[in-house]
Backbone bond lengths (Angstrom), bond angles and torsions (degrees), N, CA, C in turn:
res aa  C-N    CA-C-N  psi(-1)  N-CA   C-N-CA  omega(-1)  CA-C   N-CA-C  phi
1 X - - - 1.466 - - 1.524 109.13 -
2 X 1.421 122.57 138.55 1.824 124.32 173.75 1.249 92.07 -74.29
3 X 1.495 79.71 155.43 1.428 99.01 171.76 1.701 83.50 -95.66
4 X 1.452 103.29 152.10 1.202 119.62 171.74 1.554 119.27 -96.48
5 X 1.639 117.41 -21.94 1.196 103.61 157.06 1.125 143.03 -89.59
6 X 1.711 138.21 128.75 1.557 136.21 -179.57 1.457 104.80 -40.89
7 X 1.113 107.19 -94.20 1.775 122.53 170.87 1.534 126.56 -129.68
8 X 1.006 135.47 135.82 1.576 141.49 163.66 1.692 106.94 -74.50
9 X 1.359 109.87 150.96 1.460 129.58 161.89 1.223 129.64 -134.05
10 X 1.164 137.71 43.59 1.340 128.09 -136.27 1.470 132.91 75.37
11 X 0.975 90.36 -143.66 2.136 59.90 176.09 2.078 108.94 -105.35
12 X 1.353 80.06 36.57 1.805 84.10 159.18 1.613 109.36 -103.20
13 X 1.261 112.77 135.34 1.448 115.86 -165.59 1.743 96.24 -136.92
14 X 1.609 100.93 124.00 1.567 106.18 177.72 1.549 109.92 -106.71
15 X 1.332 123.71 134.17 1.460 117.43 -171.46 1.761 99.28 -92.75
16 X 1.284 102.55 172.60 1.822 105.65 147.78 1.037 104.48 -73.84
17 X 1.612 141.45 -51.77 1.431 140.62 -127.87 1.768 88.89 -87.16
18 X 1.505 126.35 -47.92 1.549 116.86 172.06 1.535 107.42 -48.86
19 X 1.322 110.86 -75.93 1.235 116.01 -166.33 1.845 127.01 -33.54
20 X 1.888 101.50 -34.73 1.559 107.51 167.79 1.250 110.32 -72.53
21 X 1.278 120.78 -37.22 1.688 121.37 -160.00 1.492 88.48 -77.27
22 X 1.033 115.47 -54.15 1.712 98.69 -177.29 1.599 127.18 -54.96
23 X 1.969 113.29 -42.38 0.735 130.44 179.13 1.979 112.25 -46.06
24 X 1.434 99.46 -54.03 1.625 108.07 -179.09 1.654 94.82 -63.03
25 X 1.503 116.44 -42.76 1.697 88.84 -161.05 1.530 117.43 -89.83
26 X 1.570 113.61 13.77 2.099 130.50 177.52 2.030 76.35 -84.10
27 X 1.626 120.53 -72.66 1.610 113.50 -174.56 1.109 104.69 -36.82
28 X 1.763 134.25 -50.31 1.365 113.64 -158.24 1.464 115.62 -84.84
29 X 0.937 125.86 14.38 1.351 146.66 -164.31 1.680 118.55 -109.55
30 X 1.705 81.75 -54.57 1.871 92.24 166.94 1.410 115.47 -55.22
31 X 1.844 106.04 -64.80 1.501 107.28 169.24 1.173 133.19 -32.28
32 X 1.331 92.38 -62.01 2.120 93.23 179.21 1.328 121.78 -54.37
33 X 1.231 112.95 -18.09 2.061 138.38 -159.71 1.457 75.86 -79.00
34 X 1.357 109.14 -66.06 1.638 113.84 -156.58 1.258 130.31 -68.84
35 X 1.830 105.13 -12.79 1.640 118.48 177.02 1.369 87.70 -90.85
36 X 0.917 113.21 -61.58 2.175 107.38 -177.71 1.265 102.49 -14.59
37 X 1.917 110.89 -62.37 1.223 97.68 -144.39 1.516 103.83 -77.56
38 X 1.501 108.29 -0.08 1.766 104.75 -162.49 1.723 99.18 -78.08
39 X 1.303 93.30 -31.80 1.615 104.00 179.16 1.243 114.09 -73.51
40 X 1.371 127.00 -5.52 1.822 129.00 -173.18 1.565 118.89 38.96
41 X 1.980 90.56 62.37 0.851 108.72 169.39 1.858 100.42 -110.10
42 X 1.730 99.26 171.82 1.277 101.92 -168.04 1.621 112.60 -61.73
43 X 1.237 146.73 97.78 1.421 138.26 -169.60 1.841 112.68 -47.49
44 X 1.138 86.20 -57.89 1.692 88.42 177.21 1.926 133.30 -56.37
45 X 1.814 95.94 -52.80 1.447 66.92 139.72 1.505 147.14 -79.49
46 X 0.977 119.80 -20.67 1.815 120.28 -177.82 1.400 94.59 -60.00
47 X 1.561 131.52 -32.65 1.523 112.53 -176.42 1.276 102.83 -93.49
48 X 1.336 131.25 1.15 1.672 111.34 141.76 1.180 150.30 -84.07
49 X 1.751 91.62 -14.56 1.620 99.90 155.03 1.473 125.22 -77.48
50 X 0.953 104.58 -29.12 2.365 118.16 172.81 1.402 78.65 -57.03
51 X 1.026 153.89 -78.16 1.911 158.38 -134.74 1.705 96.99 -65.97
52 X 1.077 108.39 -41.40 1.416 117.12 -177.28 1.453 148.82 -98.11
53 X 1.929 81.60 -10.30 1.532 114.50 143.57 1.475 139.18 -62.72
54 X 1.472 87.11 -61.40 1.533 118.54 168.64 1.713 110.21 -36.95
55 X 1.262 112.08 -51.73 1.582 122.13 -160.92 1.730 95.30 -88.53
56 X 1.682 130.90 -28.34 1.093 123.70 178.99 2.112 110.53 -77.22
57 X 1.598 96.91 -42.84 1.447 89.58 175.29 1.547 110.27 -78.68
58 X 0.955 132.12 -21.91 1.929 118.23 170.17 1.614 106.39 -61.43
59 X 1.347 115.45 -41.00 1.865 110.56 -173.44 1.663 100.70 -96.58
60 X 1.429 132.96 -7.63 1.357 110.47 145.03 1.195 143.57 -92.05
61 X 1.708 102.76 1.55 1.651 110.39 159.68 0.968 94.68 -84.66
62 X 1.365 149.28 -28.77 1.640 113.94 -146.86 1.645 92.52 -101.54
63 X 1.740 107.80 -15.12 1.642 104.07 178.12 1.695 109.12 -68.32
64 X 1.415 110.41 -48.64 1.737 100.42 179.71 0.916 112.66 -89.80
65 X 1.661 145.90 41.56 1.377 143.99 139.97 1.467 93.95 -96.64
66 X 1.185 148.16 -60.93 1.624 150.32 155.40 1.721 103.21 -8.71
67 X 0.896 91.91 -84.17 1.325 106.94 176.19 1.354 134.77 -18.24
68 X 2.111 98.24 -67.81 1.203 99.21 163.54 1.284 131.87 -63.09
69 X 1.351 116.76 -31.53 1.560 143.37 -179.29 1.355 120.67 -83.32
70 X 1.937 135.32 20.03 1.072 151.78 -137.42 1.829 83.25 -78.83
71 X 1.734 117.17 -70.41 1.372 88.79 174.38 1.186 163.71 -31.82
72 X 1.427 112.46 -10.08 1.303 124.81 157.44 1.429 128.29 -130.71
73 X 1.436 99.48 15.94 1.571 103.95 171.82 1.999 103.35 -111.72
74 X 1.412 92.87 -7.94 1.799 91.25 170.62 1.406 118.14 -85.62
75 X 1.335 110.33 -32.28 1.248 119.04 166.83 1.557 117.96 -63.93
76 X 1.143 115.96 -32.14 1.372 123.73 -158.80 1.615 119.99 -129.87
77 X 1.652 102.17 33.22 1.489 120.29 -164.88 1.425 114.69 -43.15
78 X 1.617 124.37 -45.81 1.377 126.99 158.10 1.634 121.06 -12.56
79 X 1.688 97.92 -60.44 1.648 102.57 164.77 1.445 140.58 -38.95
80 X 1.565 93.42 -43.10 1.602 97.95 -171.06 1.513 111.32 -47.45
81 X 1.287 129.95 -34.83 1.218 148.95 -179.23 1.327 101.89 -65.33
82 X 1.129 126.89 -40.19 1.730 115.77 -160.27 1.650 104.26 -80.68
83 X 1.614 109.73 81.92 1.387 109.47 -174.63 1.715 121.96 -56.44
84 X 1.439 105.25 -34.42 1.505 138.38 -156.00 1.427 99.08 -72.66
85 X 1.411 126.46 -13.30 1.217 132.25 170.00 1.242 129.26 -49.94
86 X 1.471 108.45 -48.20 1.595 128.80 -112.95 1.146 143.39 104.32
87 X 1.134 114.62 170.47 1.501 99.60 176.09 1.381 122.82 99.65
88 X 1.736 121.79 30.19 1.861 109.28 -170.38 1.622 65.35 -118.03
89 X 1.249 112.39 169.87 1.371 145.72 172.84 1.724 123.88 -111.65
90 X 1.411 132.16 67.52 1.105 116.86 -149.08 1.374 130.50 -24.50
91 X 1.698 115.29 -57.35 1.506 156.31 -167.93 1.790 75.10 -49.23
92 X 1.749 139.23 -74.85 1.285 100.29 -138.14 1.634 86.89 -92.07
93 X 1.477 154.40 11.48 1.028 126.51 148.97 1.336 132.38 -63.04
94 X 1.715 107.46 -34.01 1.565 113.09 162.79 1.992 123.16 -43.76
95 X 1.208 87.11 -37.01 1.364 113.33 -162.00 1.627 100.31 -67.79
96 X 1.553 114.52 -63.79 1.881 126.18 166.68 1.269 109.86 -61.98
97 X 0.922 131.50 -49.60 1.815 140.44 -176.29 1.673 101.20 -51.31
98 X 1.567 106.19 -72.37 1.400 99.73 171.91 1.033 136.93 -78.83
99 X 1.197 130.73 -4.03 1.989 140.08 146.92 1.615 100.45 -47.47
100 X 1.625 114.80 -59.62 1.503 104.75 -176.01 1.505 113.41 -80.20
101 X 1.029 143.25 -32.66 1.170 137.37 157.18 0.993 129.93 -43.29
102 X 1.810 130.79 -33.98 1.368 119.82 147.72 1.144 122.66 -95.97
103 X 1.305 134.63 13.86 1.545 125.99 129.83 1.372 129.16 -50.83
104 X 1.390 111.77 -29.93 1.595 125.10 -172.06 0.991 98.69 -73.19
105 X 1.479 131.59 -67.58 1.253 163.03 -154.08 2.041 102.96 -58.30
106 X 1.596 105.03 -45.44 1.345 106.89 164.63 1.491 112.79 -73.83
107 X 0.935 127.39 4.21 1.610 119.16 -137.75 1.385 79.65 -107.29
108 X 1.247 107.78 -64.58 1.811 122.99 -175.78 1.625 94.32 -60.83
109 X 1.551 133.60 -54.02 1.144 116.68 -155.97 1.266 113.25 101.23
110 X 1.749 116.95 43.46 1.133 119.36 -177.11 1.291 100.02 -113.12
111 X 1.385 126.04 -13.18 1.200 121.33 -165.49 1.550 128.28 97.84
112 X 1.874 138.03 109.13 1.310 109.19 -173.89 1.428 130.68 -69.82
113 X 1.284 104.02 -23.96 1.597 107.78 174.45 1.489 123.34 -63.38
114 X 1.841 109.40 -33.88 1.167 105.80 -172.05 1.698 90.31 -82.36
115 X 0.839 113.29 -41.33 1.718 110.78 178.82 1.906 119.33 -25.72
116 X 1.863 76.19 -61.63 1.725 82.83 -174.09 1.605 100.57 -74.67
117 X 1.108 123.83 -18.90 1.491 120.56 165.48 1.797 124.56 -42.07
118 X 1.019 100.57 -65.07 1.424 109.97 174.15 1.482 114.66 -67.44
119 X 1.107 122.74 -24.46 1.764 122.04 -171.73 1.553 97.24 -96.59
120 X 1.212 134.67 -9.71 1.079 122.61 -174.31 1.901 120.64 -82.91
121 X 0.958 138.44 -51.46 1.194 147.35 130.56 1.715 104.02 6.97
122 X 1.528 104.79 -76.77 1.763 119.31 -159.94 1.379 92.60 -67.27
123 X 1.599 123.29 -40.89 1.745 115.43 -157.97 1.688 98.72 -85.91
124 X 1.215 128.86 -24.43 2.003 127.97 160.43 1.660 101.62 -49.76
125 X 1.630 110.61 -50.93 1.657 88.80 -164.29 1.515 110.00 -99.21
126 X 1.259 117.75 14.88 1.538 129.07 159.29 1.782 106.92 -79.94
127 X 1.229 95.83 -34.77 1.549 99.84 -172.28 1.869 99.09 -76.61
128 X 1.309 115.08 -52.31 1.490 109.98 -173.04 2.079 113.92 -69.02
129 X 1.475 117.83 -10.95 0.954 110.49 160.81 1.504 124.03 -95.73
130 X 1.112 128.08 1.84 1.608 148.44 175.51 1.463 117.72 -73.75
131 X 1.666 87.23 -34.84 1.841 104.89 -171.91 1.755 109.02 -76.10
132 X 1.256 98.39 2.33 1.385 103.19 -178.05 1.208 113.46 -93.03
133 X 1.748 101.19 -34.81 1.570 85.89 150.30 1.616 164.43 -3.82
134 X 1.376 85.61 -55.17 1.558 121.28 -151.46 1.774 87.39 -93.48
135 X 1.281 119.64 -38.85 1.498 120.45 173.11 1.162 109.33 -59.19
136 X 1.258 120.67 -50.51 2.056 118.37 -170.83 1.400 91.72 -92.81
137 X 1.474 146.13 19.38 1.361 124.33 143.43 1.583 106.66 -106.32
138 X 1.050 120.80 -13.68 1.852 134.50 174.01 1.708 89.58 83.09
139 X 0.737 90.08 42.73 1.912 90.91 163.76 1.919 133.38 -108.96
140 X 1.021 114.10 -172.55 1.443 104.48 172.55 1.652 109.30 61.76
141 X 1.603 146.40 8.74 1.092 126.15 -129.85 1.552 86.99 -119.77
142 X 1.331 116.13 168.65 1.146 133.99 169.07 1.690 143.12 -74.44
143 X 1.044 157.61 -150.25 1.160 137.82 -178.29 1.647 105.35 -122.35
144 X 1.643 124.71 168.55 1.484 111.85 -174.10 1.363 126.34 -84.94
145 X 1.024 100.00 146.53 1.720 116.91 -166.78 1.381 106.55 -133.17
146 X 1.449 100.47 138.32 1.975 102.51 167.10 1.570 111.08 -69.64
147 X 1.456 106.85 134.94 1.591 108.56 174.26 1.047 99.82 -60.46
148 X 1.858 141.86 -25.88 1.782 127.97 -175.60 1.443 102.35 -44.54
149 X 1.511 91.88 -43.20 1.966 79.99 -144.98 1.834 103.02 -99.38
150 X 1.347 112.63 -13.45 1.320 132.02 -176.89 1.812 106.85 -100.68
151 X 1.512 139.92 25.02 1.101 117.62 -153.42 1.871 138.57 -46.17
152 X 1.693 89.91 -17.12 1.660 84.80 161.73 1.125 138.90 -111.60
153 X 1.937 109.76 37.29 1.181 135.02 -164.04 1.931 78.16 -67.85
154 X 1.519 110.00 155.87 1.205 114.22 175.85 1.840 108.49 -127.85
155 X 1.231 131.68 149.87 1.236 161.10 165.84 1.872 97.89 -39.43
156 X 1.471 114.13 73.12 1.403 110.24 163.81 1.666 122.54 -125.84
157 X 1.179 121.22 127.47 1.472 122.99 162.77 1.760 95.01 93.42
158 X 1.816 120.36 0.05 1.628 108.25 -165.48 1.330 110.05 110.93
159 X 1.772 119.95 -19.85 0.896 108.85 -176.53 1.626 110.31 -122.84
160 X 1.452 142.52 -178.78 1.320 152.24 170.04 1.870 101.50 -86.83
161 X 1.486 107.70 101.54 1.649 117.25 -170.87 1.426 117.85 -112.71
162 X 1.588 108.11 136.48 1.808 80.55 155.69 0.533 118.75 -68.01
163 X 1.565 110.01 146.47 1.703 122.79 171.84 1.412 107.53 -66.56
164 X 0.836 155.00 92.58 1.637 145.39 -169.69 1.759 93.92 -86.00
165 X 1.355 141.03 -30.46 1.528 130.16 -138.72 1.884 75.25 -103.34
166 X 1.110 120.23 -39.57 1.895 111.16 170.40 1.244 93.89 -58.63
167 X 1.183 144.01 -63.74 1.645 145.43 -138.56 1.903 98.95 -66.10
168 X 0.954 91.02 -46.15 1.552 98.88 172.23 1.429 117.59 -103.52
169 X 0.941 124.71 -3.33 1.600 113.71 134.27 1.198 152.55 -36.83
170 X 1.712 96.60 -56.88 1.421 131.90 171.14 1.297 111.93 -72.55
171 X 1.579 118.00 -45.28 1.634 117.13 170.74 1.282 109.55 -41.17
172 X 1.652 111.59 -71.51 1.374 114.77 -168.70 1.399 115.71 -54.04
173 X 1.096 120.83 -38.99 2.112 113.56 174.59 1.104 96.75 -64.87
174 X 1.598 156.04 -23.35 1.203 134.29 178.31 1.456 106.85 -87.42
175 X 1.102 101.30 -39.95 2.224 96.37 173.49 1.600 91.44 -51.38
176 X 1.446 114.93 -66.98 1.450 119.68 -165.32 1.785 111.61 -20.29
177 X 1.277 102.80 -52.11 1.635 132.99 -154.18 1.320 91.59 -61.91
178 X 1.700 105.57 -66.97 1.512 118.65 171.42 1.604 120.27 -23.51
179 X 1.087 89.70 -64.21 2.006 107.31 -153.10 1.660 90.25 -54.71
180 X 1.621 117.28 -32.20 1.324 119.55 -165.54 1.562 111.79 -57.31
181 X 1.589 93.58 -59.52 1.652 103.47 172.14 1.908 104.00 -72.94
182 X 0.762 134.06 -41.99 1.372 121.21 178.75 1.231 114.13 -53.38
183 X 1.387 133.21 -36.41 1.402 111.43 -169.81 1.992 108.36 -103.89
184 X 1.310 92.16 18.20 1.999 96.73 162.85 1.511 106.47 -104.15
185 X 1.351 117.65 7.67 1.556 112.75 165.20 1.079 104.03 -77.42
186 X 1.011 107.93 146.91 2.095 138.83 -168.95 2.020 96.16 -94.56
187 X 1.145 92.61 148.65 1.778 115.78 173.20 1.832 87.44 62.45
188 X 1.316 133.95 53.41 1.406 117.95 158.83 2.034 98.05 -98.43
189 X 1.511 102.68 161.85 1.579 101.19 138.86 1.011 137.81 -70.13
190 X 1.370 103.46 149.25 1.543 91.63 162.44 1.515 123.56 -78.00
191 X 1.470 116.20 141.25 1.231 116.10 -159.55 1.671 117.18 98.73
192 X 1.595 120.49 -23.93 1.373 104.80 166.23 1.299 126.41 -62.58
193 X 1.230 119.10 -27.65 1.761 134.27 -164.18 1.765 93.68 -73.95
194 X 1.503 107.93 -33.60 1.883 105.44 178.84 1.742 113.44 -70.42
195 X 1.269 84.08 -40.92 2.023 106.74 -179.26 1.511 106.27 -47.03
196 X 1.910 99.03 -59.61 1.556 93.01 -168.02 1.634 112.54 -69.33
197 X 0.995 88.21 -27.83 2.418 88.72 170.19 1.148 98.32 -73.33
198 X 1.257 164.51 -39.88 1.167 154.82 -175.48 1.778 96.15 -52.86
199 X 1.652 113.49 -96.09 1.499 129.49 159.41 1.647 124.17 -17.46
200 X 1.410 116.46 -27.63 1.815 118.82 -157.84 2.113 76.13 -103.23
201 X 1.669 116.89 -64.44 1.300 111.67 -169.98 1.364 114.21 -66.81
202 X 1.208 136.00 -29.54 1.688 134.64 -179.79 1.568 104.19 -66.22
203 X 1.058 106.95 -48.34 1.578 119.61 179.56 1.596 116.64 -62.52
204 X 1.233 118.73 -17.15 1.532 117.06 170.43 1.753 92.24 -84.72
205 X 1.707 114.23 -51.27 1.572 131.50 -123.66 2.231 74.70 -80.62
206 X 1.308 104.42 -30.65 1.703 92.52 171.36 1.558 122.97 -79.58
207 X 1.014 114.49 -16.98 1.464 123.17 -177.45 1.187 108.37 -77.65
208 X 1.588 120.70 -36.03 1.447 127.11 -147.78 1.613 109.22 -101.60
209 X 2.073 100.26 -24.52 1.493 106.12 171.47 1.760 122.06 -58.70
210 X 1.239 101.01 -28.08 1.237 101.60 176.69 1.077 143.74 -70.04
211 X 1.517 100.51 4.31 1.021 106.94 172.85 1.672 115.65 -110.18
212 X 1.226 98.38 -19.35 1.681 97.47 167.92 1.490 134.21 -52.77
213 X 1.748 102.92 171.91 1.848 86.43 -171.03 1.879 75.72 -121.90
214 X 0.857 127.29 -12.37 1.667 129.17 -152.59 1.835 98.80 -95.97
215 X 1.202 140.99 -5.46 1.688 146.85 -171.98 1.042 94.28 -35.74
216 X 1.640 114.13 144.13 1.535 130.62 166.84 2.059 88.59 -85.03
217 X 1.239 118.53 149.85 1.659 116.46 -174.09 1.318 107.06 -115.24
218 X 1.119 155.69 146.36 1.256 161.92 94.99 1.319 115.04 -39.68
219 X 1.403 129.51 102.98 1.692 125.59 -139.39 1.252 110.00 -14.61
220 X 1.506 137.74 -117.93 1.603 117.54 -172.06 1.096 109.47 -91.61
221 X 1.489 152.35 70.42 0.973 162.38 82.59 2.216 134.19 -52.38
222 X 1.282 88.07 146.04 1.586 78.78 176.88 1.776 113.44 -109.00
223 X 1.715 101.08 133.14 1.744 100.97 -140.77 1.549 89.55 -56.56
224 X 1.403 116.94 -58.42 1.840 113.42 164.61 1.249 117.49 30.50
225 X 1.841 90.55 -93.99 1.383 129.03 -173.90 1.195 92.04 -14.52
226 X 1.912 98.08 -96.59 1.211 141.16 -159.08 1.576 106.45 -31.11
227 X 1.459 122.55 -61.05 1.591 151.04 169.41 1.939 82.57 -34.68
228 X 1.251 127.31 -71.71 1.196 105.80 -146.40 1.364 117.79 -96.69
229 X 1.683 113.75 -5.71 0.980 129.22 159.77 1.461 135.22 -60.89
230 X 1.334 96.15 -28.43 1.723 128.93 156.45 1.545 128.80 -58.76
231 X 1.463 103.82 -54.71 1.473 133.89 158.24 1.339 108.54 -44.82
232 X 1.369 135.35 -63.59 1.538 144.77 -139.31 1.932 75.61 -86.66
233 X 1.419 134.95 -57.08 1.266 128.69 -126.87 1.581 93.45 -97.79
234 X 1.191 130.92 -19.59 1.466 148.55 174.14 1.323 103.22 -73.85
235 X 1.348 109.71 -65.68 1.381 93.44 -171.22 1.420 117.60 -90.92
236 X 0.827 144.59 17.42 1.767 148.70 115.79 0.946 121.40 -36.28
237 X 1.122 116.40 -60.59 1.846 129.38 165.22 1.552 99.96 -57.76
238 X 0.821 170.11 -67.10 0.987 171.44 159.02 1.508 119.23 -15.45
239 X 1.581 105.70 -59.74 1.663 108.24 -174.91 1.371 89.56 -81.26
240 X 1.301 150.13 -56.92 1.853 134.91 -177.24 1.321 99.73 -40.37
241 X 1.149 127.54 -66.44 1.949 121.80 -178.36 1.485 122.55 -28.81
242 X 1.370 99.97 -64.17 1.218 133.58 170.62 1.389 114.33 -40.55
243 X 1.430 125.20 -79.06 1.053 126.01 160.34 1.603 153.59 -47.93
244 X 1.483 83.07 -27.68 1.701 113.26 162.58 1.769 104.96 -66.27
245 X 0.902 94.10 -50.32 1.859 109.79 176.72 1.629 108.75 -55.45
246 X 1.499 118.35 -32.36 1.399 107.03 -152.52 1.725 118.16 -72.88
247 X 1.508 98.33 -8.18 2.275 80.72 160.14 1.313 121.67 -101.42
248 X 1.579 100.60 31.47 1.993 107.02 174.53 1.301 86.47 -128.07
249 X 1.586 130.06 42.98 1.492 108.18 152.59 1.579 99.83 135.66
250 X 0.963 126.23 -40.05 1.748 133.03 -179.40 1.477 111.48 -20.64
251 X 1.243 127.35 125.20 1.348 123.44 178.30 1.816 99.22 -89.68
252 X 1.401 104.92 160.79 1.245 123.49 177.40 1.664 101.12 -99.24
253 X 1.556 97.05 136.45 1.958 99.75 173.38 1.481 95.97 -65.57
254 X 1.623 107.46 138.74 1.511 112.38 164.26 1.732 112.53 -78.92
255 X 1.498 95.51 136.67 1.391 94.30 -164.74 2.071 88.52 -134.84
256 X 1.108 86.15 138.84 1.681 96.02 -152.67 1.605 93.71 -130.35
């Protein structure tokens, strides 16, 4: 079993699970900094909107894991605070992160599509190094399986688990990989390169719930699911519209 803590000092205590989540969101930050600038966009603001992202998706994961989990976070309000635990919910940081990010994004006059364009790429491989998290707190994990028939079932909670927080790890660096070459294809919209991360990550993030034992529920449903099942069918609907639309006006992604 990891130990989940880096090092203690007194009563300063450093986790793994901070140290990754931060670690993915300094990369997702660099990246996006660095497509801005490829796009000759203003650098300085775009790194004040990442600053203002950052702080909306940490307090809307940790609000809809709270949330879902009110029975023991009402009792135990002290907790809500103890971020370093555990405990963010991707779905509602996606959810605050990208509300303020395309507010920002209008704000400056960058546009929301091209906005969520560029952040999309950096926020998949922030997300697949985060999930590592969930290993050095033994969280996120899957249900028991024989190593015969599962051989890289792994050693969690006492028992032989899927790993689900690798399973979606690995997804997301391959979306990641994707989005790279996907968004240097010529004649896209702008806004497809956000669509297909929406559709490429929901579509693992439903496959992969099923295998968990830990789901936030929407009575017998898993909220996940539902969240990405939503995701996949929107933004489909979305890029056919869109694209159907594009000789009454559709902009082309600038590809430089």
């Amino acid at each position: 079993m990891p130990d989940p803590i880096f090092f203690s000092w007194g009563p300063i205590t450093v986790r793994w699970y901070g140290i990754l989540v931060v670690s993915g969101m300094a990369l997702a930050v660099f990246l996006a900094s660095r497509e801005a600038e490829r796009q000759e966009l203003n650098t300085e603001q775009f790194f004040n909107m990442c600053l203002w992202v950052l702080v909306a998706g940490v307090l809307g994961a940790r609000a809809y894991y709270v949330l879902f989990n009110w029975g023991y976070y009402g009792a135990n309000p002290i907790k809500i605070l103890a971020f370093t635990e555990g405990g963010l919910a991707i779905h509602g940081g996606l959810l605050a992160g990208g509300l303020v990010f395309v507010l920002s994004g209008i704000h400056y006059r960058i546009g929301a599509w091209k906005t969520l364009d560029i952040a999309a790429p950096s926020t998949i491989i922030a997300q697949s190094i985060g999930r590592w998290g969930n290993f050095f707190n033994q969280e996120a994990y899957g249900y028991a399986v024989s190593p015969e028939i599962i051989p890289w079932a792994m050693m969690i909670d006492g028992e032989f688990r899927h790993p689900t927080f690798l399973y979606e790890s690995l997804w997301n660096l391959l979306v990641f990989l994707f989005l790279l070459w996907y968004r240097r294809r010529r004649m896209l919209l702008t806004g497809d390169v956000f669509l297909m991360y929406a559709m490429l990550y929901s579509a693992g993030r439903f496959f992969i719930e099923s295998f968990r034992t830990d789901s936030l529920m929407l009575g017998p449903l898993r909220a996940a699911q539902v969240v990405s099942a939503a995701a996949i069918l929107l933004s489909l609907l979305a890029m056919f519209i869109r694209h159907k639309r594009t000789d009454q006006g559709g902009r082309i992604y600038n590809v430089r």
